[in-house]
C-alpha positions as CSV (number, residue, x, y, z in Angstrom):
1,X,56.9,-62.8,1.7
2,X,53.8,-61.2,0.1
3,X,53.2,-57.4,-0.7
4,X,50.1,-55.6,-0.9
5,X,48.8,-52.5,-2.5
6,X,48.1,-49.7,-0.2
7,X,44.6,-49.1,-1.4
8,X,43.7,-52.9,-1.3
9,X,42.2,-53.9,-4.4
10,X,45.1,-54.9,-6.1
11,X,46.2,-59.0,-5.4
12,X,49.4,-59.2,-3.2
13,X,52.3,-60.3,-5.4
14,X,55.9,-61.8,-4.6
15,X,58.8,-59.8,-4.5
16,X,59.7,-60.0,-8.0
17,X,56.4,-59.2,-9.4
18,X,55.7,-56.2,-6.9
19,X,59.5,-55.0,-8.4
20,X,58.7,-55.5,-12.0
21,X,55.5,-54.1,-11.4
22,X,56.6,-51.1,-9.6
23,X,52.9,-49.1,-9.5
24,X,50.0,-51.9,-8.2
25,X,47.7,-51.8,-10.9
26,X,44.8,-49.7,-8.2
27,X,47.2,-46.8,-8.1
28,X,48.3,-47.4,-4.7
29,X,51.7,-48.6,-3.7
30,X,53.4,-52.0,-2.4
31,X,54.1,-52.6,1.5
32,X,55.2,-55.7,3.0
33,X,52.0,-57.7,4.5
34,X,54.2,-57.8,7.3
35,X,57.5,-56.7,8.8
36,X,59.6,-59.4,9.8
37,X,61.9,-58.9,13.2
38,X,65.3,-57.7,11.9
39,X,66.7,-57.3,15.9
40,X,68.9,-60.2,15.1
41,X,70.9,-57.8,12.6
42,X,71.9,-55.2,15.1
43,X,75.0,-55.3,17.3
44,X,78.5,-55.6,16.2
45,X,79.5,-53.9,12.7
46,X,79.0,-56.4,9.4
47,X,80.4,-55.6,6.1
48,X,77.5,-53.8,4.2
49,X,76.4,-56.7,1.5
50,X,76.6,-58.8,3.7
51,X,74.4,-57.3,6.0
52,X,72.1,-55.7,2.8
53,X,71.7,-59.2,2.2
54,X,70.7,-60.6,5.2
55,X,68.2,-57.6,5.7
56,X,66.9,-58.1,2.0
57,X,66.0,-62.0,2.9
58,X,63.8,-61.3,5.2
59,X,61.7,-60.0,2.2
60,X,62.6,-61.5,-1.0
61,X,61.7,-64.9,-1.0
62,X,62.0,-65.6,-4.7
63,X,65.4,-65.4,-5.2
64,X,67.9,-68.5,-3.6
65,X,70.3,-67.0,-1.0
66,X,72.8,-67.6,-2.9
67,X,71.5,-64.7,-5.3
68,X,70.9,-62.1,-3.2
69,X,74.2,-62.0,-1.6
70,X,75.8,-62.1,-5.5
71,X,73.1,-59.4,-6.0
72,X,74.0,-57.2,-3.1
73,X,77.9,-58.0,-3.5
74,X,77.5,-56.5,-7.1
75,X,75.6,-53.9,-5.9
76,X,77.8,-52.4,-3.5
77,X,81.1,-53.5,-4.8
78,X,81.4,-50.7,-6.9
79,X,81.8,-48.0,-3.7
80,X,85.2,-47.2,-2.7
81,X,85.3,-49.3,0.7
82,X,81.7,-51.9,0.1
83,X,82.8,-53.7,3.5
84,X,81.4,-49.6,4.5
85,X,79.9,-48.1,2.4
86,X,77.9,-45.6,4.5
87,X,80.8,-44.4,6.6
88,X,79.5,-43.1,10.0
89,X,81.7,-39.4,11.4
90,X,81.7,-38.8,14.5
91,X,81.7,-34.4,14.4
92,X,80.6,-34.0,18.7
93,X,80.8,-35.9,21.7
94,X,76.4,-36.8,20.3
95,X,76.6,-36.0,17.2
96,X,77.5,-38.2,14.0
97,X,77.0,-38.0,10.2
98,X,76.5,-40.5,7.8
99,X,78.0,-40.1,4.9
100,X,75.7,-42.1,1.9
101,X,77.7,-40.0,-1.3
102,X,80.3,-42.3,-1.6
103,X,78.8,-44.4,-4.4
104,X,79.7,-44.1,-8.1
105,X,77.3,-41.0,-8.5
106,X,78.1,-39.6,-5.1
107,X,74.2,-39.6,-4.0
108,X,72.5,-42.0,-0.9
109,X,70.2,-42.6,-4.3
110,X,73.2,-45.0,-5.5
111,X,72.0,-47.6,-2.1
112,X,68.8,-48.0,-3.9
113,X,69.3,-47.2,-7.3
114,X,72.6,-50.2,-7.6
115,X,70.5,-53.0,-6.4
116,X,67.5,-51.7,-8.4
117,X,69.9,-51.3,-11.8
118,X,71.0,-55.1,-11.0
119,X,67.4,-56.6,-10.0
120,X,66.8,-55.0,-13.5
121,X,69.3,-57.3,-15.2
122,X,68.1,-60.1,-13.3
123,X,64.6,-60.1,-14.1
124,X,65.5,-59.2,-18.0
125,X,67.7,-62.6,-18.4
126,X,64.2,-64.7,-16.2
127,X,61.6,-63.4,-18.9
128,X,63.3,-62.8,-21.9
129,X,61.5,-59.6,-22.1
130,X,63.3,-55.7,-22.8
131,X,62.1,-53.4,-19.6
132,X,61.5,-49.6,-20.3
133,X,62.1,-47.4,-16.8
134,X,60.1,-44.6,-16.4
135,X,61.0,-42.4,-13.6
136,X,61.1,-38.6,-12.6
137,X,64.0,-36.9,-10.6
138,X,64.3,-33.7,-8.9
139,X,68.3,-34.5,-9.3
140,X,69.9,-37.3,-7.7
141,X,67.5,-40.6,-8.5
142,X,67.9,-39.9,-12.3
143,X,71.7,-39.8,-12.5
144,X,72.0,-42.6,-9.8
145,X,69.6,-44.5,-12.1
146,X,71.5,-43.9,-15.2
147,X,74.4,-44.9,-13.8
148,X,72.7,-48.3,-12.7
149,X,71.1,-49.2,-15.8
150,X,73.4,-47.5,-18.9
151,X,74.7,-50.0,-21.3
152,X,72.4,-52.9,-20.0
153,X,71.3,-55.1,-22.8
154,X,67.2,-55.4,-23.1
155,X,66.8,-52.0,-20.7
156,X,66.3,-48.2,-22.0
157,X,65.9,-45.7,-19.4
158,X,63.3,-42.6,-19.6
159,X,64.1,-40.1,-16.7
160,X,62.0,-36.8,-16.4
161,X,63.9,-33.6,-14.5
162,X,62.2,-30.0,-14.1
163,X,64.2,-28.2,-16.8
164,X,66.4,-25.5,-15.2
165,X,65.4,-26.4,-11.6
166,X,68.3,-28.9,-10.4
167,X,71.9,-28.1,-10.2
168,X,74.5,-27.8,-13.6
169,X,76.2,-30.8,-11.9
170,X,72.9,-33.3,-11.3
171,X,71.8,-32.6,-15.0
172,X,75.4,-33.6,-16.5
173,X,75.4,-36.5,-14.6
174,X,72.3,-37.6,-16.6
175,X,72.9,-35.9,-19.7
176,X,76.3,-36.5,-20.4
177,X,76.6,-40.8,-20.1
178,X,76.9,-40.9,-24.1
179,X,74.8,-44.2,-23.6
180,X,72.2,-44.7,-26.5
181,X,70.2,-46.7,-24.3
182,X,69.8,-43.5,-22.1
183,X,66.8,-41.3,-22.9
184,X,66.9,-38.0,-20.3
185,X,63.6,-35.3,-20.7
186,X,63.6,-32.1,-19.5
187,X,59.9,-31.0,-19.1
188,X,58.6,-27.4,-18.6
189,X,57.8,-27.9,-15.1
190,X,58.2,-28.9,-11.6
191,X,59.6,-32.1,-10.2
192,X,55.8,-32.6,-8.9
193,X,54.5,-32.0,-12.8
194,X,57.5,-34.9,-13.8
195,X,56.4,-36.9,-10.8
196,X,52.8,-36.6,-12.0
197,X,53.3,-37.6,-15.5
198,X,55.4,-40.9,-14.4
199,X,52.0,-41.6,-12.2
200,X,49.4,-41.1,-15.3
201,X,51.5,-43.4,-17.3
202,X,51.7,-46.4,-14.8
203,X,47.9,-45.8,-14.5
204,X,47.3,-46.5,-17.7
205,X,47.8,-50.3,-17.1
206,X,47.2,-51.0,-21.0
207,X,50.1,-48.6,-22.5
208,X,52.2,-49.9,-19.1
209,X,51.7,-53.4,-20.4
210,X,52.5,-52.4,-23.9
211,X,55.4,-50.4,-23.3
212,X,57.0,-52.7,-20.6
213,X,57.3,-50.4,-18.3
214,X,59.2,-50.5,-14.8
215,X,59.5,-48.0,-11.7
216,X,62.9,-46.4,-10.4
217,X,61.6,-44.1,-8.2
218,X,60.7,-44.8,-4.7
219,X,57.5,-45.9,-6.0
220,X,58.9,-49.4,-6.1
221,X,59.2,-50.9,-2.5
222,X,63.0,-52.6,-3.5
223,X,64.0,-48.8,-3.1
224,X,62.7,-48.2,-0.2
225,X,64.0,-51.5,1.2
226,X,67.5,-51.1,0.2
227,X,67.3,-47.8,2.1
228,X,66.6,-49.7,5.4
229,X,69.9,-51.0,5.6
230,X,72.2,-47.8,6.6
231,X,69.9,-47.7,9.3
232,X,71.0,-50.6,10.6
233,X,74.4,-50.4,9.4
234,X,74.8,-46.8,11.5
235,X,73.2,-47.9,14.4
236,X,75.8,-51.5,14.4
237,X,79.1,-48.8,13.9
238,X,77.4,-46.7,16.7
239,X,79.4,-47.0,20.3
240,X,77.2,-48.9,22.4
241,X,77.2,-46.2,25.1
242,X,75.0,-44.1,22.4
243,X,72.8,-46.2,21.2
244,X,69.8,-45.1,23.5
245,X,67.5,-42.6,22.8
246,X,69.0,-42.5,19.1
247,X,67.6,-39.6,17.0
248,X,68.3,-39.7,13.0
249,X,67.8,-36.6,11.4
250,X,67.0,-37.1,7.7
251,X,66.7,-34.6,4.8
252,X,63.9,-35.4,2.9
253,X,61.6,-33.7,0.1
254,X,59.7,-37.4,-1.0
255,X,59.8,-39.1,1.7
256,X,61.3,-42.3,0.6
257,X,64.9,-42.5,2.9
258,X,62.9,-41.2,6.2
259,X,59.9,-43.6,5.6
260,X,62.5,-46.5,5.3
261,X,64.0,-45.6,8.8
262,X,61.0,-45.6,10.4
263,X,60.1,-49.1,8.5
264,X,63.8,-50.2,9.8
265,X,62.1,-49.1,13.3
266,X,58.9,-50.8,12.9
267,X,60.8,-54.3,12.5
268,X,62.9,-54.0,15.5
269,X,65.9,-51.0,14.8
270,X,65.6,-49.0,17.9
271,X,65.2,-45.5,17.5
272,X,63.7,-42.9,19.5
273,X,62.7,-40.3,17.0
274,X,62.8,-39.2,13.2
275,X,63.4,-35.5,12.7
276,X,62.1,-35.1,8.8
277,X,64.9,-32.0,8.1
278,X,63.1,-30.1,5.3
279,X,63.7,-26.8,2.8
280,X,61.6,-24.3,2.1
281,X,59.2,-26.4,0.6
282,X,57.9,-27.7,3.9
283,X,55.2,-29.8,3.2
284,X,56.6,-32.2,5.8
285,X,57.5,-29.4,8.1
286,X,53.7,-28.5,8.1
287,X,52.7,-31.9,8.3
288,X,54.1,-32.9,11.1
289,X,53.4,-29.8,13.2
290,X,49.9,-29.6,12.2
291,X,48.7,-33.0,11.3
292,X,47.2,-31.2,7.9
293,X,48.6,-32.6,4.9
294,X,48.3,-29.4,2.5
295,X,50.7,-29.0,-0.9
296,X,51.8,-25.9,-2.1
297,X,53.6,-24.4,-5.3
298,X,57.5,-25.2,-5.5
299,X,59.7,-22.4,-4.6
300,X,63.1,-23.4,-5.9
301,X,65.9,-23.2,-3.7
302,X,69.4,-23.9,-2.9
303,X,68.7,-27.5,-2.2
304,X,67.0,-28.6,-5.4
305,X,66.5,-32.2,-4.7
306,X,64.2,-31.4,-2.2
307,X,62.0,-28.8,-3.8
308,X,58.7,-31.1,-3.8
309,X,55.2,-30.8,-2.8
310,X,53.4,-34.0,-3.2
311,X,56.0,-36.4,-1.8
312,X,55.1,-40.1,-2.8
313,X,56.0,-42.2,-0.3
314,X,53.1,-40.5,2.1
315,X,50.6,-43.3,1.0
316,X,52.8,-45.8,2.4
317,X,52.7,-43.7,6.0
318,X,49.3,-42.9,5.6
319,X,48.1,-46.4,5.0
320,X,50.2,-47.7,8.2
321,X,48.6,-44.7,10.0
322,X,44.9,-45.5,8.8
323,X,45.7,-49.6,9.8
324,X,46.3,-50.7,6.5
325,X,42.6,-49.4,5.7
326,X,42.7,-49.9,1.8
327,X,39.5,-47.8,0.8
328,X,40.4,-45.1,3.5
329,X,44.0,-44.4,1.8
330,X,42.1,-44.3,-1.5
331,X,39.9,-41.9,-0.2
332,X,42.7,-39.7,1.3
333,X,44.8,-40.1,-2.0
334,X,42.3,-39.1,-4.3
335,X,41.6,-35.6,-2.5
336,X,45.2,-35.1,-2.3
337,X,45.5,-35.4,-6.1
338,X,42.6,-33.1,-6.6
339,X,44.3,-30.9,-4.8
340,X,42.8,-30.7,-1.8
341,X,44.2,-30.0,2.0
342,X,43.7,-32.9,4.2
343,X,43.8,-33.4,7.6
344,X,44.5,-36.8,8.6
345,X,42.3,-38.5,11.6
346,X,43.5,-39.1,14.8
347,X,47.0,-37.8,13.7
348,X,49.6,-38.6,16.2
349,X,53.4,-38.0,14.7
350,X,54.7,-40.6,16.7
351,X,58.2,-40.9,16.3
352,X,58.5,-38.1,13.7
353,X,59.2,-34.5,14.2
354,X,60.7,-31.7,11.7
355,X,62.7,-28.8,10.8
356,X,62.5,-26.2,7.9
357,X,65.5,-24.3,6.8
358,X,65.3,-21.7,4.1
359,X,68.1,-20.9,1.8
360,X,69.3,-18.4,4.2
361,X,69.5,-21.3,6.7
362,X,71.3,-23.4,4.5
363,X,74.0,-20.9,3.8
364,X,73.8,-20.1,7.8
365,X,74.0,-23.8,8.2
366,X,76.9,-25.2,6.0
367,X,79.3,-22.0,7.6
368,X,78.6,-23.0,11.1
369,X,79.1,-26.9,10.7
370,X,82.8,-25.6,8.7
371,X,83.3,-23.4,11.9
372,X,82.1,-26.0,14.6
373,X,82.8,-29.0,13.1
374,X,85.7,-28.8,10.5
375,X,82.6,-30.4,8.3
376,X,81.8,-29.4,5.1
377,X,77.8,-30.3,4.1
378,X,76.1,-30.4,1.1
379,X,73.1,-27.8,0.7
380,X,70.6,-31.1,1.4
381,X,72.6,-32.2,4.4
382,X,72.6,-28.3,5.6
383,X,69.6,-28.3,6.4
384,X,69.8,-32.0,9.0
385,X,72.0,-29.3,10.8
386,X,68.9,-26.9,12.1
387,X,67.6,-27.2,15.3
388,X,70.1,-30.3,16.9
389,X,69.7,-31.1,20.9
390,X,73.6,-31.9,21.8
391,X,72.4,-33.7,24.7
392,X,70.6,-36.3,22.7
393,X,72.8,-39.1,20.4
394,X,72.0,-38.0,17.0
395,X,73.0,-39.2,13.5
396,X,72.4,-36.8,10.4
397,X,72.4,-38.4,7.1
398,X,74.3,-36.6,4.5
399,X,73.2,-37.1,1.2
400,X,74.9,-36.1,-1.3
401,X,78.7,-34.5,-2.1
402,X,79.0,-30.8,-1.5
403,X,81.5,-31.2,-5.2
404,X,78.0,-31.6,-6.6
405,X,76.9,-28.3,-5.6
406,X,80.2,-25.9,-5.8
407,X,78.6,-22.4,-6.1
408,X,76.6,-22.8,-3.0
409,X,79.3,-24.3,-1.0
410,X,81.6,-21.3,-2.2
411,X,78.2,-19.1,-1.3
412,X,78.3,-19.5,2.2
413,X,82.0,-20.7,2.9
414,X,84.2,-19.5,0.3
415,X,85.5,-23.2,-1.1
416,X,85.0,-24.4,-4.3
417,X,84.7,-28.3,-3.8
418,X,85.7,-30.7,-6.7
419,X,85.4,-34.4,-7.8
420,X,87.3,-35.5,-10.4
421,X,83.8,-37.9,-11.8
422,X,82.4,-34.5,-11.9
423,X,85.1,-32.2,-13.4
424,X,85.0,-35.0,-16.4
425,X,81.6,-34.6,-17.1
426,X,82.2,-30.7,-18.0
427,X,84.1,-31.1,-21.5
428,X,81.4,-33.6,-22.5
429,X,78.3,-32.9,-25.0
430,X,75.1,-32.8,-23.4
431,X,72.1,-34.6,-24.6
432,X,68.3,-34.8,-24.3
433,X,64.7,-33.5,-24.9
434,X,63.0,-30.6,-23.6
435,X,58.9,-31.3,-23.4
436,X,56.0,-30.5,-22.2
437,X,54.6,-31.1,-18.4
438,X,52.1,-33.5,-20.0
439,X,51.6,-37.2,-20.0
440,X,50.8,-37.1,-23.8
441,X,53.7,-35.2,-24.7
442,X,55.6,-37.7,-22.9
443,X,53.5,-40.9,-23.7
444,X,54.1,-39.6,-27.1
445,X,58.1,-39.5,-27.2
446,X,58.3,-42.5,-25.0
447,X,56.3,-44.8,-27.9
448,X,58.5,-43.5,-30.8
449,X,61.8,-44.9,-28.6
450,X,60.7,-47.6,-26.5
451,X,62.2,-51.1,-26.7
452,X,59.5,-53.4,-28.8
């Protein structure tokens, strides 16, 4: 299997170098040159690595078998239950949830962000060479990446997080490892500003190549890939008498775990529709509805890991919407990052549609599923719960554990939820760096601690 950028002047690379090389070296991002037929997976339920393994086959071709089912055993034999790990609740006669917080840092990042740390490891012990990551979190991908990559020999780890803007819980999660490989910035901005800054750095192909550095966020396609698998893995745990017609309803503020359902979907998952579930950042929302692709400013809000405005994984929708047109996508891209509205051509949504729920929502929304339901949801999964047809089979995916976010929880319901992985992290010391929203400030600290 082969992967091409999605502005086309970039050579198509193997799996192994489009991981290690996270960002293709024209700016755009890697997408399969084609997407195999994964029908073959679906039907009765399969323990989780073993089906993550069979899905991840059908794309990485430069690893034996026999490695990628130890690499997918690894990775998600650390969750309580591996055999499932994405445990599917039924809450109405339609309506399921899918739990993805059940990893070590209780975030769906931890599907990814596992094989990622371990793929990581791999490709250290091939070259022989020490990898930098470089990434940018508006919560759950740093500490899910920490957690994945602390304590590895030959890796150090440089997440970026808008200071003050994710919740107490999500910052002491990457703050408070005590690993010196771990290196967590706070920078006087948005998630957008972080997200930017990791962006200008992979574009500057000669400090990349000096610095050695690598891609956690969804940037790099093995995230997105890893995500296609609890598609599949809900739809085989499904009944078979609601598998028609199948809605997921996915809360999203980049992008990344609704574009790899609708890639699952593209190579043979059957699904009737996407319903992108967004805050009051609604780029999406407006997206979708309008076809006009317009960023805002960030309003911060009870579900912090979804307060974006430029969400990266567009380019890998746009350029399947554009027919893989290369120097169209460029074009696109490089008005968006001027700042410019666009309205795509010919804009059809497809299998998409979307909701926006405001904080007031959320509040409105994690009462009513405790009332209805008996279900307690996270302020991120809240908001899957706006707007649901209880005529059609639908599966919400909840991303993270409402013990991450206890204020809000005891906000709208009056419980205080608690993890015991959590309550630890309170007693401990926290430490990083607070600077500057700007690539040099950042360029800057990441040369005086990189690995040589």
């Amino acid at each position: 299997m082969r992967f091409r950028s999605t502005r086309g002047e970039a050579p198509p690379l193997g799996f192994a170098d489009a991981f290690a090389s996270g960002l293709a070296p024209d700016g755009g991002l890697y997408i399969p040159e084609e997407l195999p037929d994964v029908g073959d997976l679906l039907g009765g339920p399969t323990p989780y690595p073993e089906l993550a393994a069979a899905f991840l086959k059908r794309f990485d071709t430069d690893h034996t078998a026999a490695e990628v089912d130890a690499l997918c055993a690894e990775s998600y034999g650390s969750f309580p239950d591996p055999a499932d790990a994405a445990p599917l609740v039924q809450l109405d006669d339609n309506l399921f949830v899918l739990e993805l917080f059940h990893g070590p840092t209780l975030a769906f990042k931890d599907f990814g962000l596992q094989l990622v740390g371990n793929l990581f490891e791999d490709q250290i012990a091939r070259t022989g060479r020490p990898i930098n990551v470089l990434g940018a979190t508006s919560g759950d991908t740093g500490s899910a990446a920490i957690h994945g990559l602390a304590d590895r020999s030959g890796a150090r780890a440089f997440i970026l997080y808008p200071k003050g803007r994710i919740a107490e819980l999500q910052e002491r999660q990457m703050t408070c490892t005590g690993a010196a490989n771990i290196f967590p910035i706070a920078v006087e901005g948005s998630f957008d500003d972080a997200q930017w800054i990791v962006k200008e750095l992979f574009g500057d192909l000669d400090f990349k190549a000096r610095a050695g550095l690598s891609a956690i966020n969804s940037i790099n396609l093995a995230r997105v890939l890893a995500q296609c698998v609890y598609y599949l893995h809900a739809f085989n745990r499904l009944p078979a008498n609601k598998r028609g017609g199948l809605r997921f309803v996915v809360p999203t503020g980049n992008f990344g775990n609704v574009l790899a359902g609708w890639l699952a979907a593209r190579a043979g998952l059957p699904a009737r529709r996407f319903v992108v579930a967004t805050n009051q950042n609604d780029l999406l929302y407006r997206l979708f509805g309008t076809g006009r692709y317009q960023p805002g400013e960030v309003a911060p809000s009870y579900a912090p890991s979804m307060d974006i405005q430029v969400a990266s994984n567009f380019e890998r929708f746009l350029c399947y919407h554009l027919g893989g047109d290369g120097a169209r996508t460029a074009g696109i891209m490089a008005r968006v990052k001027a700042g410019e509205g666009v309205d795509l051509p010919d804009f059809d949504p497809d299998k998409f549609a979307a909701t926006r729920t405001d904080d007031a929502g959320i509040l409105r929304n994690i009462a009513r599923a405790k009332e209805r339901y008996g279900y307690v949801a996270d302020p991120h999964t809240a908001c899957a719960f706006e707007d649901i047809d209880p005529a059609v089979p639908t599966v919400l995916l909840s991303t993270a554990s409402p013990a991450k976010f206890p204020d809000v929880i005891e906000r709208a319901i009056g419980e205080h939820p608690t993890h015991p992985t959590l309550e630890a992290l309170k007693s401990k010391p926290v430490e990083n760096v607070t600077l500057p929203a700007t690539a040099a400030a950042v360029r800057e600290y990441l040369e005086a601690n990189i690995l040589p």
